[in-house]
N, C-alpha and C positions, 0 to 999 in steps of 0.2 A: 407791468401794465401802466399804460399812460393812467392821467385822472380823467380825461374824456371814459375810455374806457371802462374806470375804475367806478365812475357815477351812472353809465350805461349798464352793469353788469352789480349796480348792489341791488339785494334781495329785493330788500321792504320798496324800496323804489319799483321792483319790475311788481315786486305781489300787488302793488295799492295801484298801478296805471293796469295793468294787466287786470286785476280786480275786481276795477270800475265797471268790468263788463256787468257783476254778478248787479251794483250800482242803479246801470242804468236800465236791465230787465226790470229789477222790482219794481223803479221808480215808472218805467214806461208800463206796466199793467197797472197800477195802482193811478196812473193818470188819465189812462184809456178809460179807466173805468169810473172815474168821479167827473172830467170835462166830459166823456161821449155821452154817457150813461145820465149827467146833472145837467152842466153849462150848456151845451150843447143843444141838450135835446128838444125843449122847447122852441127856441128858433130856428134850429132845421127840422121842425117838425118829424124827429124820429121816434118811431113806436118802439114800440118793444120788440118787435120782431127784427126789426134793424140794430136796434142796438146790440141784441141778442147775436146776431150774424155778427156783428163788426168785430166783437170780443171773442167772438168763439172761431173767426177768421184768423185775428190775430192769435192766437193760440197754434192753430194750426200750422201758421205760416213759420211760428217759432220751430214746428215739428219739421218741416221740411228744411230750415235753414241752418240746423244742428245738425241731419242729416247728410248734407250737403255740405256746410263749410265743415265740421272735422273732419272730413275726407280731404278734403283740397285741404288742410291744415297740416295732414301729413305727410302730400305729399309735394309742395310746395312750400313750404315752411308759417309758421306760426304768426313772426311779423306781418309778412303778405297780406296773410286771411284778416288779422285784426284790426288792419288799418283798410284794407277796403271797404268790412262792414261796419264799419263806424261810418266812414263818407256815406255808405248805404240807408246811417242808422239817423246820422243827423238831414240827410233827404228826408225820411220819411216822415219823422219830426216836422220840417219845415211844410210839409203839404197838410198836417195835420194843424199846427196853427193858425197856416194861412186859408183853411178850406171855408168856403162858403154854400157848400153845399156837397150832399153824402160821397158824391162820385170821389171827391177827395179825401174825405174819410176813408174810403174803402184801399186808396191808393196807399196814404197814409198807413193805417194799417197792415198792410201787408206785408209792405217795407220793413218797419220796424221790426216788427215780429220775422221776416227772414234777416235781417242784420242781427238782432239779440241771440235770435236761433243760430248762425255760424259763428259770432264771435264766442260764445260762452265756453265749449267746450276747446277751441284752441287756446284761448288766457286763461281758461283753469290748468291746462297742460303743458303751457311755458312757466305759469308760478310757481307750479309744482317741479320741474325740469331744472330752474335754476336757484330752488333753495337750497341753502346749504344741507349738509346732513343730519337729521336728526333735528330738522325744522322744519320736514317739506311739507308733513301734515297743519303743524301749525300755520306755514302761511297760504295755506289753504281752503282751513276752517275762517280766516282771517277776512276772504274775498267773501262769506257769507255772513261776516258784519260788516263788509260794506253794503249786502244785499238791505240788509236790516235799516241802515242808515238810508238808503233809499226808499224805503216805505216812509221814515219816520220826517223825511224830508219833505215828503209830497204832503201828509197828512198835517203835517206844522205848518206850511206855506197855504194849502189849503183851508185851514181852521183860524187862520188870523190876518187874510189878506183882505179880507172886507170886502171882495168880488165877486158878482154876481153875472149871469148869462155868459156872450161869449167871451166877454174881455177875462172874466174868471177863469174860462177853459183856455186862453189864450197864452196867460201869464205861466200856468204851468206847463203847459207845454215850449214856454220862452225858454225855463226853466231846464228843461230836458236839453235843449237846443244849445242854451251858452255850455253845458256841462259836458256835454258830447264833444262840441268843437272846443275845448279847454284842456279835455284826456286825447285828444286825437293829435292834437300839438304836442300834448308832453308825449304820446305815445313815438312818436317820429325818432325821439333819440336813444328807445332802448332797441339794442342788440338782438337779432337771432338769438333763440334758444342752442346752446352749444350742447346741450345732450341730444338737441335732434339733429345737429350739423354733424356732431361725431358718427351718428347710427346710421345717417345717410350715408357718410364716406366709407364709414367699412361696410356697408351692406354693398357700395357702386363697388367698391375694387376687391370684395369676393365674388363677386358677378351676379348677388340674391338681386330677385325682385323685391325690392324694400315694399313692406308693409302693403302687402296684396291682401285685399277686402276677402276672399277666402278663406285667410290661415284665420280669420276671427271667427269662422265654423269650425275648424276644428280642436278639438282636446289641446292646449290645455285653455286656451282663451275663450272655444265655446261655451264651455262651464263659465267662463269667469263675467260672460257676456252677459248670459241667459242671468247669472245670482244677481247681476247688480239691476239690471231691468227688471228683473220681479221684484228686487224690496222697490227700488223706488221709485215703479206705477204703483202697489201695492199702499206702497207710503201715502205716496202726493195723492192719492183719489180721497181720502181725508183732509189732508192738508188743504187742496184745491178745492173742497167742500166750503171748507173752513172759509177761506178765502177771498172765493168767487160770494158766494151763497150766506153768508155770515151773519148780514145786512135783514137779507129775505128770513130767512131760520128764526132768526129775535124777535122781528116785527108778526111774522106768519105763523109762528110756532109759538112763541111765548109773550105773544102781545107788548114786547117793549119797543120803546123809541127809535128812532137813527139815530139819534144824539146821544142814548146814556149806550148804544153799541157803541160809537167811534171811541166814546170818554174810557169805555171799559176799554179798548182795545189799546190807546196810549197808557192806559196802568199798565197792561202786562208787558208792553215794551220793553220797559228797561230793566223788567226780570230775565226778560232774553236775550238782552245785550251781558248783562252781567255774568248770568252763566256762560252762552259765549264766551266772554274772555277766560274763562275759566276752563272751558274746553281746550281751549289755546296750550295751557300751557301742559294738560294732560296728554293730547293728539299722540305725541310720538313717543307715550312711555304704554309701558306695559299695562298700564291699570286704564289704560283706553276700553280693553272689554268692560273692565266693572260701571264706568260710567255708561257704558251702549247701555248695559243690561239696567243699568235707571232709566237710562232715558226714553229707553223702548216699553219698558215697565207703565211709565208714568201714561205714554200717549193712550197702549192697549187701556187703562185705565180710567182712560179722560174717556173713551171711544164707549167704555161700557157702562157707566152713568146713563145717559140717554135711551140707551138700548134697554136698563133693565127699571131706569125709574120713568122714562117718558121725557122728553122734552122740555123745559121747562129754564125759568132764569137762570135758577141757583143751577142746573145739570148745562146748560148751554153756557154757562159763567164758565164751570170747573173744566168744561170740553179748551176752549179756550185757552185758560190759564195754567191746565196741565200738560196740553199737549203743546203750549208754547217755551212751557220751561222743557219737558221732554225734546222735543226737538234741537235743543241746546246740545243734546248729547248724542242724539240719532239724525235718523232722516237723513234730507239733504245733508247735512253737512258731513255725515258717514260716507255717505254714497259718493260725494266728489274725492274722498281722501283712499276709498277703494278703488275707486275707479284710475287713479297716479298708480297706487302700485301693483296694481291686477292685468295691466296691458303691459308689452313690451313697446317703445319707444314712437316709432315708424307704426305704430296703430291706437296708440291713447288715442289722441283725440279724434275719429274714426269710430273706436268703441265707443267713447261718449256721447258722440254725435247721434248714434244707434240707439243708444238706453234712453236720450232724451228727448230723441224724436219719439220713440216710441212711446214712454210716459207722458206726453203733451197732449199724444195725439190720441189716447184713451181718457184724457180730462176731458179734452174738448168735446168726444163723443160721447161721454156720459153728461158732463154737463148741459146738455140739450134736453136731457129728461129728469135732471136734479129738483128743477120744482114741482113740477108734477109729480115725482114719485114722494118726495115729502110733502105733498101734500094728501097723497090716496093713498102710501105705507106709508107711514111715519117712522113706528116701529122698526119695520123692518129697514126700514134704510139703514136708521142708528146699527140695528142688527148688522145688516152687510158689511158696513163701516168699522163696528167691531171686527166683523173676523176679518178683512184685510189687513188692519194691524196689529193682531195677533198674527197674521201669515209673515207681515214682514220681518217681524221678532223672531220669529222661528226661522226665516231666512239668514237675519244678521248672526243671530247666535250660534247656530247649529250649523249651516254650512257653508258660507263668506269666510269662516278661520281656516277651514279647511281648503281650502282654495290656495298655490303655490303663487307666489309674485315672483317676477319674470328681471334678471340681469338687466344692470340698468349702464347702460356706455358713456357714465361720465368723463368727461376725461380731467385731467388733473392739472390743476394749476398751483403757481408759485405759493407759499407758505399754507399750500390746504391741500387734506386727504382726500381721495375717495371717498366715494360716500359707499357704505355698503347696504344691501337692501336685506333684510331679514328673509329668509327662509319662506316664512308661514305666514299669510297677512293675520297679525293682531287685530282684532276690530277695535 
């Protein structure tokens, strides 16, 4: 291999551009929601109800744009999809900065959220496709600290740029802009994924229709479709609670500030960056189940505080800070590492696109009744909240291992093996 080649086709280079996508979702909800929702709102005179629509639009649009581009991901290839919705991604970016009024908001918005929605699941399914062996999980879990790094990027740019109205909502959204067209440049010089170029050629010269949206209903990929959409709608409607609603929850629920939420929310930060790295380096051994079974432990536990003592600082502190070290080990970041080796080739990212559209698009429609039902059940919501994750623990544990991972068509190059895929997915 030439060194063009050889810098086109190293791991860490394609996991951290390919990555970015996980990057610029967080960063781009996390901005939507402090310029639409803060800078914003007062000078385009937006209510609540518009703000409400913009956020829970962009949601949706992510739901359709996952849906849509890992299909065209697989069956056009990877590079294609990633570098067009980026151009998609930084459009939509640029109408949100430069808007002076909602209609562009809403253009804005939609954009994004179908660019973020097709890129994710095709660059989670090239990072995974060209790691080596017996790393693919870690550079994996990898692309969800850079997801991390993207919250903690907007929240620090935000908390010390000294701007206020829209020149404040401007700047971060400038922010989104240089960083999109900066990965779109470097994206240009990595390579086709070769596990999906290999699976394309032998599927065209045995005459298979490669990767027909059908064979994902049936046995053995229907099981594998339906386990990872229910843990991780099941998951995120907590998570997405957390999230979205976090803000409202503190202030509305336990009478505390905006400010000592955000301050508590940069503490727990870098207890979830730290376990993350540390999920890293476990991903692809066998002792992968015993930290699920922490980290799923910890959230069901964070979820039933609230549920059984009431709401409150110290139970909305520990919801938080348990289920953010918890999710270090579970959650998203399981779901993206099942989801590599639960599909065959010619339909990962297809599959993904399916589990995530679906999961988006059941936040977005509860989130339309998350304050009002915390505020007329309280109880009960923490309640619901609880048994969904207990249901996904019970999904990740019990039947995700049981679940067959599917021949993977590497093909082999000069001084390196085959990668071979285990039998049985470990969680």
């Amino acid at each position: 291999m030439s060194g063009t080649e050889n810098a086109a086709r190293s791991p860490w280079r394609t996991a951290t551009l390919a990555g970015m996508a996980s990057y610029l979702d967080a960063a781009a909800l996390v901005t939507s929601g402090i310029a639409i929702g803060g800078y914003y709102a007062e000078p385009l005179q937006l209510g609540a109800g518009a703000i409400g629509s913009l956020l829970g639009l962009q949601t949706l649009a992510f739901a359709v744009g996952a849906l849509f581009g890992g299909r065209l991901g697989d069956r056009f290839g990877r590079r294609k999809v990633f570098t067009l919705s980026l151009v998609l991604y930084a459009a939509g970016v640029l109408l949100l900065l430069v808007a002076m009024d909602p209609a562009l908001l809403y253009a804005g918005v939609v954009a994004t959220g179908l660019a973020i929605g097709a890129d994710l699941p095709v660059s989670l399914a090239l990072v995974n496709e060209e790691a080596p062996a017996g790393k693919k999980g870690t550079m994996v879990v990898f692309s969800g600290m850079l997801w991390l790094a993207g919250i903690v990027a907007v929240l620090v740019l935000s908390s010390f740029m000294g701007v206020q109205g829209m020149p404040g909502g401007r700047i971060l959204f400038a922010h989104l802009l240089v960083v999109a067209v900066v990965v779109l440049l470097l994206r240009l010089g990595l390579s086709e994924s070769a596990e999906w170029t290999a699976a394309r050629t032998t599927a065209r010269s045995e005459n298979i229709e490669f990767g027909r949206v059908r064979d994902l209903f049936r046995a053995p990929a229907s099981y594998a479709l339906l386990a990872t959409g229910l843990y991780y709608a099941t998951w995120n409607l907590g998570a997405n609670t957390l999230g979205q609603f976090g803000t409202f929850l503190w202030t509305a629920l336990a009478r505390g500030e905006v400010a000592q939420f955000s301050q508590l929310t940069l503490v727990g930060l870098p207890v979830g960056f730290a376990a993350g790295l540390l999920f890293m380096r476990v991903v692809d051994k066998p002792s992968r189940h015993t930290w699920f079974a922490v980290g799923s432990g910890l959230i069901v536990l964070a979820w039933a505080l609230p549920a059984l003592l009431g709401p409150g600082k110290f139970t909305l502190v520990a919801v938080m800070l348990l289920s953010g070290l918890g999710n270090s080990f579970a959650g998203e970041a399981v779901y993206k590492v099942w989801s590599q080796e639960l599909f065959p080739t010619l339909l990962r990212a297809t599959a993904q696109g399916v589990t995530m559209a679906f999961t988006r698009a059941v936040a977005g429609l509860a989130a339309l009744g998350t304050p009002a039902f915390a505020l007329g059940h309280t109880r009960l919501m923490f309640a619901v909240l609880f048994g969904l994750a207990l249901a996904a623990a019970v999904i990740g544990l019990i039947w995700v291992p049981r679940l067959p991972t599917t021949p993977r068509p590497e093909p082999e190059a000069p001084g390196t093996t085959a990668a071979c895929a285990p039998r049985t997915a470990a969680v």
